[in-house]
C-alpha positions in Angstrom: 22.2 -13.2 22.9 18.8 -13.3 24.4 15.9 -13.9 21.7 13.6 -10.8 22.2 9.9 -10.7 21.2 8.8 -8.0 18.6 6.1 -6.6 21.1 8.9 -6.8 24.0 11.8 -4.8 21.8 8.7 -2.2 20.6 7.8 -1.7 24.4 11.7 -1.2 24.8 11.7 1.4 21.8 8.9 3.5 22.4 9.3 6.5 25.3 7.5 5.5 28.2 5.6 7.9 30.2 3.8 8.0 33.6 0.7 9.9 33.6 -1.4 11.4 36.9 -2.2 8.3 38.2 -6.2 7.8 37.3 -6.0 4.1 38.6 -2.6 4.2 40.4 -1.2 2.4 37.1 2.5 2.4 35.9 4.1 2.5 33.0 1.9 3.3 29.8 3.1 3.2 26.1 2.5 6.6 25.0 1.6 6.8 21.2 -0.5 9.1 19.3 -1.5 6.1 16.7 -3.6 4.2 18.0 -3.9 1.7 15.2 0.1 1.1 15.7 -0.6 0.2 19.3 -3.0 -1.9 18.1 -1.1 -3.8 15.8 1.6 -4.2 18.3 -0.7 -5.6 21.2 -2.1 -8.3 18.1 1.6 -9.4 17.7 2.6 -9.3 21.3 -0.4 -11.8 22.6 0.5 -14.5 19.2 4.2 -14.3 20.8 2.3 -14.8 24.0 0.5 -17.8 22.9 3.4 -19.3 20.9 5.4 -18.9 23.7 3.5 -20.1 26.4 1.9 -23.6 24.3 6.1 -24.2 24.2 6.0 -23.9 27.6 3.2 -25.9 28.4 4.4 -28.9 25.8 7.5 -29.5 28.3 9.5 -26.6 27.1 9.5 -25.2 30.6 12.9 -23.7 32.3 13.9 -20.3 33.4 14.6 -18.1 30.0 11.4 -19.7 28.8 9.3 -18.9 31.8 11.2 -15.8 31.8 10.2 -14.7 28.2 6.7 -16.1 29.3 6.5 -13.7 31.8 7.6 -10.6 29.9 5.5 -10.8 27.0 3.0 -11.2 29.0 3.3 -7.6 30.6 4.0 -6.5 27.4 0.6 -7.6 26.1 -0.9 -6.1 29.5 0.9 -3.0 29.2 -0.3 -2.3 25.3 -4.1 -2.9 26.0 -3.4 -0.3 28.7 -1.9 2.1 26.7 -4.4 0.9 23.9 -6.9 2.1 26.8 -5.4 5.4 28.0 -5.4 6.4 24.3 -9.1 5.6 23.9 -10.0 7.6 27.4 -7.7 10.7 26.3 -9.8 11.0 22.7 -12.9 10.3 24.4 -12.3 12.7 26.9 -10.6 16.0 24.6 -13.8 15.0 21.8 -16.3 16.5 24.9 -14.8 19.9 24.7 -11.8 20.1 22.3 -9.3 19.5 25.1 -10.7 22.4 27.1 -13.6 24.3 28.4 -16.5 24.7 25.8 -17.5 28.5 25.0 -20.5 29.5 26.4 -22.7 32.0 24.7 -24.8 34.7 26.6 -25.1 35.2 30.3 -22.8 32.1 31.4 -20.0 33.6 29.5 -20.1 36.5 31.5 -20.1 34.0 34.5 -17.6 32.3 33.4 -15.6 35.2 33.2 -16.1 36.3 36.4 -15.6 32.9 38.3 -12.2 33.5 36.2 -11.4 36.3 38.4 -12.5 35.2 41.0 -10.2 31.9 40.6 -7.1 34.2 39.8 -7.5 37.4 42.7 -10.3 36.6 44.9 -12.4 39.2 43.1 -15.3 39.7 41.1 -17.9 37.4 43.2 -19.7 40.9 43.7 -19.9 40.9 40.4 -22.7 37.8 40.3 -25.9 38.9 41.2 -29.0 36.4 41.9 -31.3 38.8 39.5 -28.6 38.2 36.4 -27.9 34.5 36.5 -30.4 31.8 36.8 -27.6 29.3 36.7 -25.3 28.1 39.3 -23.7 30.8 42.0 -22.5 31.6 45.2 -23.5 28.4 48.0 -23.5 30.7 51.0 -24.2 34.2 50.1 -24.9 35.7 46.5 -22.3 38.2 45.8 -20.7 38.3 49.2 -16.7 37.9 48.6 -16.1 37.3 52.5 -17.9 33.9 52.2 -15.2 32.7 49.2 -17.3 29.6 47.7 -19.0 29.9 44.3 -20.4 26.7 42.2 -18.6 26.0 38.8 -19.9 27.4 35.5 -22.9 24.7 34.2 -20.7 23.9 31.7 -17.6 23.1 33.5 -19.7 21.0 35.9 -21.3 19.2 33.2 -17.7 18.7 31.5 -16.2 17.6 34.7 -19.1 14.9 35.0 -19.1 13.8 31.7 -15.3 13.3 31.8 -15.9 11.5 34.9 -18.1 9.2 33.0 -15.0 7.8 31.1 -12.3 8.1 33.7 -14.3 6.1 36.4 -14.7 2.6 35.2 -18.0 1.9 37.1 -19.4 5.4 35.9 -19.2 3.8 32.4 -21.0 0.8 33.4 -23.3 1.6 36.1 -26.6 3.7 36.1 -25.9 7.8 36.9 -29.0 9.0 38.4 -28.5 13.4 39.7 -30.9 14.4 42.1 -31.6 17.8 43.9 -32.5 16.5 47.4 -30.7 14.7 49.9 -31.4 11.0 49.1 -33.6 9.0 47.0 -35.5 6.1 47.8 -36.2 2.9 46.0 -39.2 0.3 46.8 -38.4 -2.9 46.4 -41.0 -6.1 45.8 -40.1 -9.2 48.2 -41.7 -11.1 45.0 -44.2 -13.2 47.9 -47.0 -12.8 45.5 -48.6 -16.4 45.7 -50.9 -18.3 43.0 -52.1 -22.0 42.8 -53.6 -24.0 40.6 -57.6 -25.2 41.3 -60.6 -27.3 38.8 -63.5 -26.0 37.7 -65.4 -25.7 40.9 -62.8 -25.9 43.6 -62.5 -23.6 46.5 -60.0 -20.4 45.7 -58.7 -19.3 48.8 -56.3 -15.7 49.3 -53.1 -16.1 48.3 -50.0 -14.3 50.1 -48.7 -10.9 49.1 -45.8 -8.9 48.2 -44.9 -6.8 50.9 -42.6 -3.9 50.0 -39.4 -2.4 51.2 -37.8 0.7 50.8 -34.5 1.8 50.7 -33.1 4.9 50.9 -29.8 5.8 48.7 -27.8 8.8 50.1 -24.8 10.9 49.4 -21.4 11.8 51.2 -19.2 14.6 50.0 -16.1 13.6 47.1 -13.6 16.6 47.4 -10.3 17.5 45.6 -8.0 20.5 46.8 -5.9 21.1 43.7 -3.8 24.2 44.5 -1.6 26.6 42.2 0.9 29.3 43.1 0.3 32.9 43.8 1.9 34.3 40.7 0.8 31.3 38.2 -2.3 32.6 38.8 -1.7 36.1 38.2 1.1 36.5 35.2 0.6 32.4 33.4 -1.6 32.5 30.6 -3.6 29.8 31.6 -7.0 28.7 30.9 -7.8 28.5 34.9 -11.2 26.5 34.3 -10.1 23.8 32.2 -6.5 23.4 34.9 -9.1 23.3 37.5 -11.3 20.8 35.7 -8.3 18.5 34.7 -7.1 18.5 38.5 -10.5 17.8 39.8 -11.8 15.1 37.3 -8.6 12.7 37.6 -8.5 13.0 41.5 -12.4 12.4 41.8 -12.1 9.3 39.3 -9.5 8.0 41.4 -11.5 8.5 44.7 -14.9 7.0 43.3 -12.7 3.8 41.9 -12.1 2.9 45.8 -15.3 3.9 47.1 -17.6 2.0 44.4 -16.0 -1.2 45.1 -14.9 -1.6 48.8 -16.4 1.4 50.6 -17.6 1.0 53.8 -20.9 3.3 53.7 -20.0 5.1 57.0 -19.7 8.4 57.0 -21.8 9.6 54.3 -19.1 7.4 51.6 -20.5 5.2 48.7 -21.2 1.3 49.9 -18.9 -0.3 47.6 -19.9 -3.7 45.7 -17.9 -5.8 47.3 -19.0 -5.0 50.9 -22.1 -7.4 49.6 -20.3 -10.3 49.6 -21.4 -10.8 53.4 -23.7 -7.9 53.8 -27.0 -9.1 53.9 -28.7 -5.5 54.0 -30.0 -5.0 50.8 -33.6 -6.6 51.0 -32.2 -9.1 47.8 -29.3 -10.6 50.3 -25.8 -10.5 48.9 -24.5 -10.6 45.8 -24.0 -14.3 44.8 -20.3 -16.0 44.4 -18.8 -18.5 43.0 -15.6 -20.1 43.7 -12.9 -20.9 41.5 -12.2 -24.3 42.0 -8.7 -23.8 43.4 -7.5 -22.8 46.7 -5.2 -20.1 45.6 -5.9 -19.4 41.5 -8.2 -18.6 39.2 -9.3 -21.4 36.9 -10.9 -21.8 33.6 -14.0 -23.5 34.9 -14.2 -21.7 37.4 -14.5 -18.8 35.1 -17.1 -20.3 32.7 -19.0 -21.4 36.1 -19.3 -17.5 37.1 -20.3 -16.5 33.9 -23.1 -19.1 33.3 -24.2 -18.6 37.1 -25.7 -15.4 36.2 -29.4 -15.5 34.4 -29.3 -15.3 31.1 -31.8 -12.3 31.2 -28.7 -10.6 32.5 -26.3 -11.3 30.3 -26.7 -9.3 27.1 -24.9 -6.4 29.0 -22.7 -7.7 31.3 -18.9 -6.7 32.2 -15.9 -8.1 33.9 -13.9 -5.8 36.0 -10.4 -7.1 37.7 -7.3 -5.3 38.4 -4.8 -5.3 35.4 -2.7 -8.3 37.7 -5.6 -10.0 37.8 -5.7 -9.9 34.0 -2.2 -11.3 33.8 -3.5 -14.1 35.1 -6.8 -14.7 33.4 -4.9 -13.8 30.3 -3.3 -17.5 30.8 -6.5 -19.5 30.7 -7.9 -21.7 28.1 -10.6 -23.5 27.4 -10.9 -27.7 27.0 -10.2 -27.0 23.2 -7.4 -25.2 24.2 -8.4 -21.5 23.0 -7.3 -19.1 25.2 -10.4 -17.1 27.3 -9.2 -13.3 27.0 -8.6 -11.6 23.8 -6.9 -8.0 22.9 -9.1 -5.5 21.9 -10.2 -5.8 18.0 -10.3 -2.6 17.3 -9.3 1.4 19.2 -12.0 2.0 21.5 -13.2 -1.2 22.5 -12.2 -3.2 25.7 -10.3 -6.9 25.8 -13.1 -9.4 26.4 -12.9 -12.4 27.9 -15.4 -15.3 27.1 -16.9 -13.0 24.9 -17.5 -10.1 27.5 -16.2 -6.6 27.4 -13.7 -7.0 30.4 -12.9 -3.4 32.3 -9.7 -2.7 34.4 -10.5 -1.2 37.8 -7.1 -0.9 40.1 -9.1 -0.9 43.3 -10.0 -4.6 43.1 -8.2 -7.5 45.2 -5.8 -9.2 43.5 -5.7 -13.2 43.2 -5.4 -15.0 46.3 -6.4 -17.3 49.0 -10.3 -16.4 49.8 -9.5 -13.4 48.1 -12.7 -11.6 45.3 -10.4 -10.4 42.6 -13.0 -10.5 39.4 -16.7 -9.3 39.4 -19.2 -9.9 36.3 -23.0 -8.6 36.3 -25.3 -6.2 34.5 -23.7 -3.1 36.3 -26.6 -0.7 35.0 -28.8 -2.7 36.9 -27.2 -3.6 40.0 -25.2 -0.5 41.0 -26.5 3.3 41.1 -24.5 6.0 41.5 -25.9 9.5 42.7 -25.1 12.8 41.6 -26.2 15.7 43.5 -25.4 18.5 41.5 -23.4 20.9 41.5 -19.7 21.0 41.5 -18.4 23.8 44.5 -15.1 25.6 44.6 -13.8 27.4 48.1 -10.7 29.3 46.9 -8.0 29.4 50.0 -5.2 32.0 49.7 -4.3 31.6 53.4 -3.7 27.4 54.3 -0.9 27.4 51.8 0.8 30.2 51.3 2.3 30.9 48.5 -0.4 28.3 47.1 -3.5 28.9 46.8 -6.0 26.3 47.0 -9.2 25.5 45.8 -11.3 23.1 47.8 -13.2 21.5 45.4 -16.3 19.4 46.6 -19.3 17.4 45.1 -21.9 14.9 46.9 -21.8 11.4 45.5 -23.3 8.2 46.2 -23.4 4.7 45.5 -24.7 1.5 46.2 -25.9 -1.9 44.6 -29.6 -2.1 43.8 -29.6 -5.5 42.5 -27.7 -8.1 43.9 -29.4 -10.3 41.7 -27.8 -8.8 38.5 -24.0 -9.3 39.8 -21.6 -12.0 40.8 -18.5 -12.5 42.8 -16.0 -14.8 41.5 -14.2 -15.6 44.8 -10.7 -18.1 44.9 -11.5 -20.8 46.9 -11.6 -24.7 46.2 -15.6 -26.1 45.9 -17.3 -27.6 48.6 
């Protein structure tokens, strides 16, 4: 009978579910404790380690590569769950697994966006001269037009649960704005100086000359829809479905766009569309290879780390795919300690060399010329915009039985520091 790890028979125990997808992940351990998740992901990756220095010392053949193999998407498939359960108590801590109360006149908004979510009524019932918060976008209290702006409080639950579901939100700068762009001027750093003696001539120096760059939005929509008659006999809190629907899909959308967008259309530049483009007024983001034509390497990995300034350093992240991860996990140093390490405690992310390192689904995974791992200061090298105000268009007619609520908001992004980031791309050096 096949030898089976602890960590590999306690994935095997425990009921697996599959969630929404928020990354398009797959099977998560689902636990409410997190510290038993955490002692089981601490006994998985020693099995991992035992197992695969056996396998490295000559004691390579199929069961043994097998078991390899298996542990080691056990240990992956712990630190996600180790994950999920960290997002789902960040997330229910904002507003107690629903919408927060709100006191005074948004309460009585509140209520009637409620209606208005379940019949189609009560939009009347807004007038400008009662609410100085958010309201109808085309036409105060005209029902005909169908659009009103989420509560202030939904939209700011909606964004700050965003802010843990979207990787990059986490690690990047949030900036809202009310306008339709903003602009950044940047310094070409041409300012000259030179040394002279006591009497010698001082001639002008060069300049900086100045750039400016204009960041933009594009529109980031969901269209969650729910039946007819859920809405009218279910006793459901309507905002916080609405919110739950909205927030996963947007998290999921902004994942792609942040990191490979293409910037047409009004969507998000993602980061690494600056590999080769040179339109930032700072160039590209730097890479640096791996060493090897088709893998990642553990030089290669020290070399990408130490190839950014140390200025930048104290709060820099990794982000790869969770594949990726399986591979890295398999990496030592030249005194044979392994790179990546489990999370040490609930809450906090698996490091590697040190680093906090973050799973985003939307990046390549390893192969030839391929950019499967990022590192950088991400609060300085990538913005991402906010114009605010969350909007919902409900639509009775598209879907019927459904009805639907188009849900839209206008989002940017783009790096603003090329300098602060690096692309670790697999390639053999020059």
């Amino acid at each position: 009978m096949m030898n089976v790890s602890p960590a590999a028979a306690l994935v095997a125990a425990v009921p697996l579910v599959m969630p929404r997808a928020i990354s398009g992940h797959v099977l998560r351990m689902d636990a409410n404790d997190p510290a038993k998740v955490l002692a089981a992901l601490q006994k998985a990756f020693n099995d991992f380690k035992a197992e695969n220095e056996a396998k490295l010392n000559g004691k390579a053949d199929v069961v043994t590569d097998e078991k390899v193999e298996r542990i080691n998407t056990a240990v992956g498939e712990l630190q996600a769950s180790l994950n999920d359960l960290a997002i789902k108590l960040a997330a229910s801590a904002i507003t107690g697994g629903g919408v927060a109360p709100i006191a005074g006149a948004d309460a009585d908004y509140l209520k009637a966006f409620t209606t208005f979510a379940r019949s189609g009524d009560g939009e009347s019932g807004i007038k400008a001269s009662q609410f100085a918060g958010p309201r109808s976008a085309m036409s105060i209290g005209s029902n005909p037009d169908g659009g009103l702006l989420a509560p202030i409080e939904w939209d700011r639950t909606i964004t700050d649960r965003l802010k843990i579901l979207s990787v990059l939100r986490g690690l990047a700068t949030v900036m809202s704005i009310s306008s339709t762009g903003f602009t950044k001027v940047y310094n070409d750093r041409g300012t000259a100086s030179g040394w002279v003696g006591e009497n010698g001539a001082r001639p002008p120096t060069n300049n900086a000359q100045f750039t400016q760059v204009t960041y933009g939005t594009g529109e980031l929509y969901a269209n969650p829809q729910a039946s007819q008659q859920l809405l009218e006999d279910a006793l459901i809190d309507v905002a916080a479905w609405l919110a739950g629907e909205v927030d996963t899909e947007f998290a999921y959308q902004e994942g792609l766009a942040f990191t490979n967008g293409d910037g047409v259309g009004g969507k998000p530049k993602g980061f690494l569309r600056h590999a080769t483009d040179a339109s930032h007024p700072w160039g590209v983001i730097p890479a640096v290879n791996s060493g090897a034509a088709a893998a990642l390497t553990s030089d290669g990995i020290i070399d990408l780390v130490h190839d950014l300034p140390s200025e930048r350093t104290p709060g820099a992240a990794f982000v790869m795919n969770r594949k990726t991860q399986g591979a890295v996990r398999k990496l030592k140093d030249g005194q044979g300690r392994y790179l990546w390490e489990p999370s040490v405690t609930a809450g906090t992310p698996a490091s590697l060399l040190g680093f906090p390192l973050h799973e985003l689904a939307a990046m390549p995974d390893v192969a030839a010329n391929s950019i499967p791992v990022a590192f950088g200061d991400w609060k300085r090298g990538y913005l991402i915009i906010d114009r605010i105000g969350v909007q919902i268009l409900r639509d009775p007619y598209s879907s019927k039985p459904m009805v639907q609520f188009y849900t839209r908001k206008r989002v940017g992004g783009a790096v603003t520091d090329p300098t602060a980031l690096r692309l670790h791309k697999v390639a053999a050096n020059a």
